[in-house]
The first five atom37 places (N, CA, C, CB, O) and aatype in JSON, in Angstrom:
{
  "aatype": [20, 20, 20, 20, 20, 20, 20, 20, 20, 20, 20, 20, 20, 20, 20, 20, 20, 20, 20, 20, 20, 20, 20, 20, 20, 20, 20, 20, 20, 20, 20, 20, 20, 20, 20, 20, 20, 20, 20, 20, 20, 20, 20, 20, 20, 20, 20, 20, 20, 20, 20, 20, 20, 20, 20, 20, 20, 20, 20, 20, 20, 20, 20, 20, 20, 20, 20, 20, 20, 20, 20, 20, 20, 20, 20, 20, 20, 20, 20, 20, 20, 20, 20, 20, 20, 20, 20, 20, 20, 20, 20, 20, 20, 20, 20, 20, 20, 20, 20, 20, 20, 20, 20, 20, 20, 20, 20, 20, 20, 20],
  "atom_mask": [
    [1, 1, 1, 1, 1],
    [1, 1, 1, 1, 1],
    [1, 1, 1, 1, 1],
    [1, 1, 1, 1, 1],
    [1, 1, 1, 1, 1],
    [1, 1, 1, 1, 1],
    [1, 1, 1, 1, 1],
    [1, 1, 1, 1, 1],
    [1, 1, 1, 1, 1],
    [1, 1, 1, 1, 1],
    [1, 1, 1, 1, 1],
    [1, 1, 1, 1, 1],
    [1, 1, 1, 1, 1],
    [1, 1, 1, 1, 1],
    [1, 1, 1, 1, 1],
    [1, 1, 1, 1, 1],
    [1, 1, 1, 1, 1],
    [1, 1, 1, 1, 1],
    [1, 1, 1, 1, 1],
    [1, 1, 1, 1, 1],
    [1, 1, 1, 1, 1],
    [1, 1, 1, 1, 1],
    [1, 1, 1, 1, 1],
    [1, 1, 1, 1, 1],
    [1, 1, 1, 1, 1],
    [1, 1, 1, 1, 1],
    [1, 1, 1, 1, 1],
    [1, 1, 1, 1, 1],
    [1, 1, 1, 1, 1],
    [1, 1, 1, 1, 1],
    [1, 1, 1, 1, 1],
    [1, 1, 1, 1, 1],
    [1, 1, 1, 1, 1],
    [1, 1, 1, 1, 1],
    [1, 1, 1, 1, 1],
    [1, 1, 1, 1, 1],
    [1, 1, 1, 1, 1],
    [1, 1, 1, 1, 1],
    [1, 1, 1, 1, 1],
    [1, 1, 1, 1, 1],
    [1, 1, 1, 1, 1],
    [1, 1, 1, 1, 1],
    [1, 1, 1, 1, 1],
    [1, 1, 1, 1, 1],
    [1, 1, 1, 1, 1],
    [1, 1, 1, 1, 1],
    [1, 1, 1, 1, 1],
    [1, 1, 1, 1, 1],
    [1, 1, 1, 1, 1],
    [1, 1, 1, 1, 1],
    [1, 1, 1, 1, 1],
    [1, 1, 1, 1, 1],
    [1, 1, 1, 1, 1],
    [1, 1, 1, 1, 1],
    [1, 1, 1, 1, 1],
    [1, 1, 1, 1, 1],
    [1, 1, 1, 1, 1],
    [1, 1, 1, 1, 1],
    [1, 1, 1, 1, 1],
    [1, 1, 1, 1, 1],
    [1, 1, 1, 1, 1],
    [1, 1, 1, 1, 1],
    [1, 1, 1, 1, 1],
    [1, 1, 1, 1, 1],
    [1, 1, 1, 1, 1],
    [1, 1, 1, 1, 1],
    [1, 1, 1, 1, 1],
    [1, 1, 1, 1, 1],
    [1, 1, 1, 1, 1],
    [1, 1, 1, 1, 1],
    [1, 1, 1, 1, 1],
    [1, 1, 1, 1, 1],
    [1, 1, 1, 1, 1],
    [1, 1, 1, 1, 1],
    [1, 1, 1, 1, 1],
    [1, 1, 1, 1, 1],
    [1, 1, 1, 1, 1],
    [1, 1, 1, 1, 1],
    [1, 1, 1, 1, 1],
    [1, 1, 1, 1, 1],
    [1, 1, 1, 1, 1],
    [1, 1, 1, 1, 1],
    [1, 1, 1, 1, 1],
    [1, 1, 1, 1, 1],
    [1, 1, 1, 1, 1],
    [1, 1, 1, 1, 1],
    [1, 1, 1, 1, 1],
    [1, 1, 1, 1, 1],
    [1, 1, 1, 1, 1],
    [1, 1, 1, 1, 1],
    [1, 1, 1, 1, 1],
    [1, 1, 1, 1, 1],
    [1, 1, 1, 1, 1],
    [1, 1, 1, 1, 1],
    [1, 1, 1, 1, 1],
    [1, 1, 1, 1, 1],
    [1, 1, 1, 1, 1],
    [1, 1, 1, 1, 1],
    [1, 1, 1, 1, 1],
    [1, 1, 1, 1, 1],
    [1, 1, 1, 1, 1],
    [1, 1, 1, 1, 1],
    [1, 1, 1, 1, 1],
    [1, 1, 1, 1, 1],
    [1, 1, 1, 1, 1],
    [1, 1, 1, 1, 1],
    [1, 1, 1, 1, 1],
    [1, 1, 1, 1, 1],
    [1, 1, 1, 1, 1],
    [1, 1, 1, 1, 1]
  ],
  "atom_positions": [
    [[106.59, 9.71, 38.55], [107.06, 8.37, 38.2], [107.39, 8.36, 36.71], [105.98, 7.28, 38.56], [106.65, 8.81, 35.83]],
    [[108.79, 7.7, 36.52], [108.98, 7.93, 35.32], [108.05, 7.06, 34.23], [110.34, 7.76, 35.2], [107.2, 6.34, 34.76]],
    [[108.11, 7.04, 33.11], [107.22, 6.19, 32.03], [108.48, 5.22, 32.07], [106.66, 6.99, 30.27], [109.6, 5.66, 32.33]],
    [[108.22, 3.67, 31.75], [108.99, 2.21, 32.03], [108.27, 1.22, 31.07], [108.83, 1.6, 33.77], [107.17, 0.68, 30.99]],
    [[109.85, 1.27, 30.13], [109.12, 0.18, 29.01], [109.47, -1.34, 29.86], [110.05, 0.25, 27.04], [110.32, -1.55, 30.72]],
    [[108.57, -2.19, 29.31], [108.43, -3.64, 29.87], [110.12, -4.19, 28.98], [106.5, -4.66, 29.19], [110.71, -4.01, 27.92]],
    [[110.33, -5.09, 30.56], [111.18, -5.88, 29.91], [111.13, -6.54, 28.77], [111.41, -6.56, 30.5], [109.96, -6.48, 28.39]],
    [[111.97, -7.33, 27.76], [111.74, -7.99, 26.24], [111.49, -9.5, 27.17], [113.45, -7.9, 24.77], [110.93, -10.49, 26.68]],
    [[111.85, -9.46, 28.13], [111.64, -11.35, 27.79], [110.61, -12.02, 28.51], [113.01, -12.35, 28.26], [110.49, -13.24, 28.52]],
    [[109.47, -10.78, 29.44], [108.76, -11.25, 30.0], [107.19, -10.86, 29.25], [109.13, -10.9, 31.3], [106.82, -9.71, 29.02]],
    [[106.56, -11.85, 29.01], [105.26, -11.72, 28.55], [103.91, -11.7, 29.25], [105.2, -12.55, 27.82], [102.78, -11.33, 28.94]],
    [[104.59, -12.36, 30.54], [103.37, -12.07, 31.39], [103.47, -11.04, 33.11], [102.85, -13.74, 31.69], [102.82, -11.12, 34.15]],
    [[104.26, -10.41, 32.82], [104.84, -9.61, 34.26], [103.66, -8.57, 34.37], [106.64, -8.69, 34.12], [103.08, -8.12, 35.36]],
    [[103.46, -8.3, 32.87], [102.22, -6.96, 32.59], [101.66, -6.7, 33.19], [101.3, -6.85, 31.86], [101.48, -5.55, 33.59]],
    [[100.71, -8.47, 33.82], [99.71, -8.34, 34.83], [100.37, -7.8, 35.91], [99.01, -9.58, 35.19], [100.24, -6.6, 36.15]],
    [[101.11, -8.54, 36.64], [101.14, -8.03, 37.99], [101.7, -6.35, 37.78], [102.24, -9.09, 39.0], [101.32, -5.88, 38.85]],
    [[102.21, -5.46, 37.2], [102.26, -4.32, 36.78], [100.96, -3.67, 36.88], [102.77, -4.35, 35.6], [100.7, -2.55, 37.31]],
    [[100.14, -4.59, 36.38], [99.21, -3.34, 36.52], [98.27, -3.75, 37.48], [98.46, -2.84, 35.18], [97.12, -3.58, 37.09]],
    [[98.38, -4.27, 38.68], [98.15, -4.99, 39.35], [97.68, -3.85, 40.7], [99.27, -6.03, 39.34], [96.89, -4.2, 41.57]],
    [[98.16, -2.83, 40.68], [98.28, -1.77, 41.49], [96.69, -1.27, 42.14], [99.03, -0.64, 40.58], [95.85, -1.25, 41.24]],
    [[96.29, -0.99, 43.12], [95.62, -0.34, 43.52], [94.91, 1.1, 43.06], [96.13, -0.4, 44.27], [93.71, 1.37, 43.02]],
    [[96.09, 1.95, 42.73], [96.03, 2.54, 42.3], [96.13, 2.76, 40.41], [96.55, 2.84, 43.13], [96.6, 1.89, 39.68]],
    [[95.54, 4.2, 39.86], [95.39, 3.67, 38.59], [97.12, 3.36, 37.93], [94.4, 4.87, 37.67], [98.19, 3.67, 38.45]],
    [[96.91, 2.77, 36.87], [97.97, 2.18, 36.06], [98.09, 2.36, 34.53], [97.91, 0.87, 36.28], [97.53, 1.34, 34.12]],
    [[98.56, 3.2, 33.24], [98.64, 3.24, 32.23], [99.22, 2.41, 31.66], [98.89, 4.02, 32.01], [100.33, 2.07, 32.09]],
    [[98.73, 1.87, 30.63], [99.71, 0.95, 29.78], [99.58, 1.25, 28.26], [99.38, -0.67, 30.02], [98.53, 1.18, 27.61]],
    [[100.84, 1.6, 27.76], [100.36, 2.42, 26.74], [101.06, 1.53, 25.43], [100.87, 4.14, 26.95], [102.17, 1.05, 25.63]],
    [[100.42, 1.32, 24.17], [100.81, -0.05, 23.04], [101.52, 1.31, 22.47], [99.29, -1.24, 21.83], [100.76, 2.28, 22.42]],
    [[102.87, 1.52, 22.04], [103.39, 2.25, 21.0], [104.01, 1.24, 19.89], [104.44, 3.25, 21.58], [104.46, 0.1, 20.03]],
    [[103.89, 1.96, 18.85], [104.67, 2.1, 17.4], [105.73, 3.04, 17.29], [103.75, 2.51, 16.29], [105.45, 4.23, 17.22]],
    [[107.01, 2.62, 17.28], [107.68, 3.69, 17.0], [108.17, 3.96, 15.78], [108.52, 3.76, 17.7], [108.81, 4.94, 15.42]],
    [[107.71, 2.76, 14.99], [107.29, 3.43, 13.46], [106.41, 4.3, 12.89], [106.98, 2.69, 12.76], [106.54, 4.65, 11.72]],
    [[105.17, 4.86, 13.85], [104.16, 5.31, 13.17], [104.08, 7.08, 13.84], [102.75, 4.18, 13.45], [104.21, 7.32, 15.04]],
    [[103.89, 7.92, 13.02], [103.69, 9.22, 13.04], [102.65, 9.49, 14.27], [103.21, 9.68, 11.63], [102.86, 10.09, 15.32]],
    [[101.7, 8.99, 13.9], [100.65, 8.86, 15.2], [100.87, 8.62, 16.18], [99.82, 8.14, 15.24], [100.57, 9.45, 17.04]],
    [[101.46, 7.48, 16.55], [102.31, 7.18, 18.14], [102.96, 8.09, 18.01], [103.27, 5.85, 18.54], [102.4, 8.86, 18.78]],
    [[103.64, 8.54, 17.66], [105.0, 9.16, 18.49], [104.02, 10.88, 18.71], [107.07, 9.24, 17.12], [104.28, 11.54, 19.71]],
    [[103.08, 11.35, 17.83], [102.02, 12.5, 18.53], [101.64, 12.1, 20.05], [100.43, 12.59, 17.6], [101.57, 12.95, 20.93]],
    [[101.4, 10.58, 20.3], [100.27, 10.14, 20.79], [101.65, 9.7, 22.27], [99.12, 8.77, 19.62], [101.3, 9.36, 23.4]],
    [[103.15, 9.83, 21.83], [103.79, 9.4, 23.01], [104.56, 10.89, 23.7], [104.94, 8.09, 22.55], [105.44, 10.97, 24.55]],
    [[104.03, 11.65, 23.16], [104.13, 13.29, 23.22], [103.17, 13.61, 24.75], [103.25, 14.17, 21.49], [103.39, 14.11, 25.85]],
    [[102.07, 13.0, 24.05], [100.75, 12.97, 25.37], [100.87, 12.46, 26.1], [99.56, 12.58, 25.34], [100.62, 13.03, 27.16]],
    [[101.19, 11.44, 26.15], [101.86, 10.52, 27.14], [102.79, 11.07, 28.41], [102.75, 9.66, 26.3], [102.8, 11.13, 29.64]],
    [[103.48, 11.41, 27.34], [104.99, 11.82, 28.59], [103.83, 13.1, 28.49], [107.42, 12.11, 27.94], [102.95, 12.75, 29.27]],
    [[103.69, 13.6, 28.27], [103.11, 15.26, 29.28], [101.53, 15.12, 30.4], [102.46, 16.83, 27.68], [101.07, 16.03, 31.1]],
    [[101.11, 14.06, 30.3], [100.19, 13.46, 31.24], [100.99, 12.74, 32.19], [99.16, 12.57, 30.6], [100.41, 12.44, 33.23]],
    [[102.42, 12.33, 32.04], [102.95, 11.32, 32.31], [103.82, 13.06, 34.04], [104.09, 10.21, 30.47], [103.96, 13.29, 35.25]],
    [[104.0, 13.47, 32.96], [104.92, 14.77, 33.95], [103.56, 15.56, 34.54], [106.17, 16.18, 32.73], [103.74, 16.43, 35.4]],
    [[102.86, 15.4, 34.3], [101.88, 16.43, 35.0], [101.0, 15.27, 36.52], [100.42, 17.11, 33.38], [100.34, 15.64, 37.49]],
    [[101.46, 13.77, 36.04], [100.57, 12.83, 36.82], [101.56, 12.15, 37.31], [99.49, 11.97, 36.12], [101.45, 10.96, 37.02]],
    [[103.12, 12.6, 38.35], [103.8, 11.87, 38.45], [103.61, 10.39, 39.26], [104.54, 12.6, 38.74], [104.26, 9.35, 39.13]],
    [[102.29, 10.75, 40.29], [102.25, 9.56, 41.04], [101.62, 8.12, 40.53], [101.58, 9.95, 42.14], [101.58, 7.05, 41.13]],
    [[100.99, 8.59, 38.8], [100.52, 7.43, 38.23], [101.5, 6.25, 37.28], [99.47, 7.98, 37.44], [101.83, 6.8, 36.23]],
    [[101.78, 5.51, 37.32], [102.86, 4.3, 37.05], [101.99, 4.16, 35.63], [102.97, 2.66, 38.38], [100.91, 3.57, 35.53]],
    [[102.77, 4.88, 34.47], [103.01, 4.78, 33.26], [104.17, 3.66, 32.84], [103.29, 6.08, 32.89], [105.38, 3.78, 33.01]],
    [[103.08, 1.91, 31.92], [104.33, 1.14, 31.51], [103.99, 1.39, 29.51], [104.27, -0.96, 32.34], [102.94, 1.65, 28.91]],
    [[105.06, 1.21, 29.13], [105.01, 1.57, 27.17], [105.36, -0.33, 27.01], [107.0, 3.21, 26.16], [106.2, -1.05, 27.57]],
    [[104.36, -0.61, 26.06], [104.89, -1.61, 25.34], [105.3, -1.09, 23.45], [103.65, -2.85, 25.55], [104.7, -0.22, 22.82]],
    [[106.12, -1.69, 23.09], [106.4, -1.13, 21.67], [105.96, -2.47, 21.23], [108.05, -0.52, 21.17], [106.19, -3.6, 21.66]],
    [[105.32, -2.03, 20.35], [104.21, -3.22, 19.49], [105.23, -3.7, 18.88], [102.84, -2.72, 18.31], [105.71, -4.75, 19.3]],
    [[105.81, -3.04, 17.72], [107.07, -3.7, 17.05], [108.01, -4.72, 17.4], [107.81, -2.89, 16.87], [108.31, -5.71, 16.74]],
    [[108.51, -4.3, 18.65], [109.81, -5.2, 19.31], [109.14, -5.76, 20.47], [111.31, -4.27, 19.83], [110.03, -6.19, 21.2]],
    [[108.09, -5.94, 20.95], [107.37, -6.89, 21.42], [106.23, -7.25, 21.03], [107.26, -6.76, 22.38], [105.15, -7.15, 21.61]],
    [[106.48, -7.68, 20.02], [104.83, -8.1, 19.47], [104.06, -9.41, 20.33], [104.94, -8.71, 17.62], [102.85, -9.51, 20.53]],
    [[104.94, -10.17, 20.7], [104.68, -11.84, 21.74], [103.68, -10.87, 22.94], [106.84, -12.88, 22.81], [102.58, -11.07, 23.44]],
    [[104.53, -9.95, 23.04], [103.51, -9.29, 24.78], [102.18, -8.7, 24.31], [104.42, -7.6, 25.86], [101.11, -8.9, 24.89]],
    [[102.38, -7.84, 23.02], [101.62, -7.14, 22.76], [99.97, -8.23, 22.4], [102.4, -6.26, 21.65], [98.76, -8.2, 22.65]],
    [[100.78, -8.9, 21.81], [99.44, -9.92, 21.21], [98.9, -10.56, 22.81], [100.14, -11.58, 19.82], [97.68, -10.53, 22.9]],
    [[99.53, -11.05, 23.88], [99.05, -11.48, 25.07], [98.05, -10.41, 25.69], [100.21, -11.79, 25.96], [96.89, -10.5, 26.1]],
    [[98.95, -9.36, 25.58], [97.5, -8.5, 26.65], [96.5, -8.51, 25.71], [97.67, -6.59, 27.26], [95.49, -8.49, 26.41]],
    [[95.99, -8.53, 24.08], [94.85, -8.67, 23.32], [93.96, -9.96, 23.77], [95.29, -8.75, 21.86], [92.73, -9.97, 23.83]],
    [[94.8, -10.99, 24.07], [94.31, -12.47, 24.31], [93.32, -12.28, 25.59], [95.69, -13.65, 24.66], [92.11, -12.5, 25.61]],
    [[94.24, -11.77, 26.75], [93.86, -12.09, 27.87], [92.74, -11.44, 28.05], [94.7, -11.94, 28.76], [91.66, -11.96, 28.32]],
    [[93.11, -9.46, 27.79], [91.8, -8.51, 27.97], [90.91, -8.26, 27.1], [92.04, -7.35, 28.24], [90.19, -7.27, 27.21]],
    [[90.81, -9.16, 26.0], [90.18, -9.37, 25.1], [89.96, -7.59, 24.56], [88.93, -10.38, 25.55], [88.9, -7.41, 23.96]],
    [[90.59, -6.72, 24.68], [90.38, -5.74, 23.7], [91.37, -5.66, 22.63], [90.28, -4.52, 24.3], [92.55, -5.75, 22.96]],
    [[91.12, -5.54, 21.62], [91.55, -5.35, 19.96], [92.98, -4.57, 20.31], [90.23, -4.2, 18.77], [93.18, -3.56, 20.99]],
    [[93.73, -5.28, 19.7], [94.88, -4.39, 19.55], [94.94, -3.25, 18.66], [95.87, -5.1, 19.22], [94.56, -3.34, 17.49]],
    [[95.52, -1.94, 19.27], [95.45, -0.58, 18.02], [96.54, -0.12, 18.31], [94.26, 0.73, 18.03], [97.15, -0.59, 19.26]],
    [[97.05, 0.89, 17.58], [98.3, 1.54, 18.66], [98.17, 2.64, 17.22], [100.33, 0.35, 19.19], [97.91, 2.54, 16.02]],
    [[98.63, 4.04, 18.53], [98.97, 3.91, 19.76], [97.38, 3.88, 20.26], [100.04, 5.1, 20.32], [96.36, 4.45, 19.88]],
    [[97.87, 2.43, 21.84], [96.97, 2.91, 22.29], [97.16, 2.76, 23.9], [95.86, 2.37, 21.64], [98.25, 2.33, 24.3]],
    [[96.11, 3.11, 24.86], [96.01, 3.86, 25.99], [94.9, 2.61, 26.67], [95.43, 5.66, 25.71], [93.74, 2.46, 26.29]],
    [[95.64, 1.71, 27.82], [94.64, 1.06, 28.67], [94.97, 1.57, 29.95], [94.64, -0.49, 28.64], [96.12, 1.83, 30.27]],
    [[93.86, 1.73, 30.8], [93.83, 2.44, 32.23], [93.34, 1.3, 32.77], [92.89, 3.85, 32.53], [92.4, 0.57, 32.45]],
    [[94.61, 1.23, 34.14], [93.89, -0.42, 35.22], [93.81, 0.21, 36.24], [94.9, -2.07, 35.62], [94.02, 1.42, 36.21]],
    [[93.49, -0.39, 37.34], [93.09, -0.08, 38.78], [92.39, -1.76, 39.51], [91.71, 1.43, 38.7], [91.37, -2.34, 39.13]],
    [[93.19, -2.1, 40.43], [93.42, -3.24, 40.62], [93.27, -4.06, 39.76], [92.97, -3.54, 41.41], [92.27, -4.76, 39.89]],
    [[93.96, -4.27, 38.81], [94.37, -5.18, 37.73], [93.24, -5.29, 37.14], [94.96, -6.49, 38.05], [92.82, -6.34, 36.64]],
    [[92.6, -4.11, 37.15], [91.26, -4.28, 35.86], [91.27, -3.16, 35.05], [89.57, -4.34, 36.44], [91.38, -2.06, 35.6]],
    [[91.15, -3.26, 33.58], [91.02, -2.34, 32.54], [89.59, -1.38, 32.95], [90.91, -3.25, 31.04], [88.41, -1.62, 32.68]],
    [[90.21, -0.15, 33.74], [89.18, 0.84, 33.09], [88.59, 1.71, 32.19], [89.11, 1.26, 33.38], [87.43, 2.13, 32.17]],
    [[89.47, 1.91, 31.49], [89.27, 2.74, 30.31], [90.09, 1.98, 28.86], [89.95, 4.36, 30.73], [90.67, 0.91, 29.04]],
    [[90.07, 2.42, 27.91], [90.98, 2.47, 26.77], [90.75, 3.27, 25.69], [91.11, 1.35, 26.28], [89.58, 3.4, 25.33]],
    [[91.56, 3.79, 25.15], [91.32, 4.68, 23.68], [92.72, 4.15, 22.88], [91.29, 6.78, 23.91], [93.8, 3.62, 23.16]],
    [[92.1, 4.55, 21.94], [93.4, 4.54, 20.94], [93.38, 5.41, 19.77], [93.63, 3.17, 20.35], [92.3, 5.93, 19.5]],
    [[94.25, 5.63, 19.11], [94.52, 6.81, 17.9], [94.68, 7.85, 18.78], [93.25, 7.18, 16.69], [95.42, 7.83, 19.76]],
    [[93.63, 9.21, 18.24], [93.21, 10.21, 18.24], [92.67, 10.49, 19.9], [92.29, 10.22, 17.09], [92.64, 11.61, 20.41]],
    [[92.32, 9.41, 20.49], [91.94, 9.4, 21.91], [93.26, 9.31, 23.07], [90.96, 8.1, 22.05], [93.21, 9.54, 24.28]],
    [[94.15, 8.99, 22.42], [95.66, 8.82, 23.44], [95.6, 10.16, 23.76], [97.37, 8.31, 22.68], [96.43, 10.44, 22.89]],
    [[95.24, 11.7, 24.46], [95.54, 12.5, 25.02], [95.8, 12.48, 26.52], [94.87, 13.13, 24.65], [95.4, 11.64, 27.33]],
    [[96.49, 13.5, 26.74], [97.02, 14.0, 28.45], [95.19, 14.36, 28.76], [98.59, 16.0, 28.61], [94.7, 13.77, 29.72]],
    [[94.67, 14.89, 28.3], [93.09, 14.89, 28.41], [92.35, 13.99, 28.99], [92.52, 14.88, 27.34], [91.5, 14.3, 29.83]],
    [[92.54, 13.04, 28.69], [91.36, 12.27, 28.12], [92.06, 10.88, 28.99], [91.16, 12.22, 26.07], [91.37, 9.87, 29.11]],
    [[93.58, 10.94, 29.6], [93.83, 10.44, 30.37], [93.81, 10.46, 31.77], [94.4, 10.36, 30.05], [93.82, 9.49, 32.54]],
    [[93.76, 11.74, 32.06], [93.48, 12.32, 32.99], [91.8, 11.99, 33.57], [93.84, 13.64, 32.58], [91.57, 11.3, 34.56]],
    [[90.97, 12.51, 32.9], [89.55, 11.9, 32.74], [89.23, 9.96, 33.31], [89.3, 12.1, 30.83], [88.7, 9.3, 34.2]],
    [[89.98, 9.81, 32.06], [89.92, 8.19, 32.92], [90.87, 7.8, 34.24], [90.42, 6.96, 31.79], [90.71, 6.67, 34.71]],
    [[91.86, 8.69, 34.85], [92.08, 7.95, 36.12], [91.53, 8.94, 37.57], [93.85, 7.59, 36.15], [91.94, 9.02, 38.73]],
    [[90.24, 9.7, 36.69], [89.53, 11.21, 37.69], [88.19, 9.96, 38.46], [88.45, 13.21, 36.14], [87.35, 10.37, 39.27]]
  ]
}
C-alpha cells in the first residue's frame, strides 16, 4: 500500500482513516527539517517492506489546522517527525525524532 498524504481541506477524515481494524500509521512530517526527511526515509522502507499496512503523512507545515487537531483530540504532544500507530481507531504506539524507524515500526504493529 502506497504511503497517502491527507487531503488539505479535510481536518477531520484522519479519524475515520485510521479507523481500520487493522494497524494504521500516521506519520506528522516536516519537510523543512533534516530529521524528517531521515525519518521519511524509514518510513517509505517500513512502508515497502509492510505493504499491507495503510501508511497516511501529514506535513505539519502545509497542514498545520490537521496537525494541531489530531494533538487536541489524542491528546499526545505534537513532534515531528513523528510516528502514531492505530488499530481500530486507537493510538497504539507513538515515537518521534530518533524513534521514527522501519524498526521500531515494525515492533509496534508485531
Amino acid at each position: 500500500m502506497p504511503i497517502v498524504r491527507f487531503p488539505d481541506a479535510d481536518a477531520t477524515e484522519w479519524r475515520e482513516r485510521m479507523s481500520d481494524a487493522s494497524p494504521t500509521v500516521l506519520f506528522k512530517h516536516s519537510p523543512a527539517c533534516g530529521l524528517s526527511a531521515i525519518a521519511m526515509e524509514e518510513v517509505k522502507a517500513f512502508s515497502a517492506d509492510n505493504p499491507d499496512v495503510s501508511v497516511q503523512v501529514v506535513d505539519v507545515l502545509g497542514q498545520r489546522s490537521l496537525s494541531n487537531a489530531i494533538e487536541a483530540v489524542l491528546g499526545i504532544r505534537h513532534e515531528s517527525p513523528q510516528t502514531i500507530v492505530f488499530r481500530d481507531g486507537q493510538p497504539l504506539w507513538h515515537g518521534s525524532h530518533r524513534k521514527v524507524t522501519k524498526v521500531m515500526l515494525e515492533k509496534a504493529i508485531a
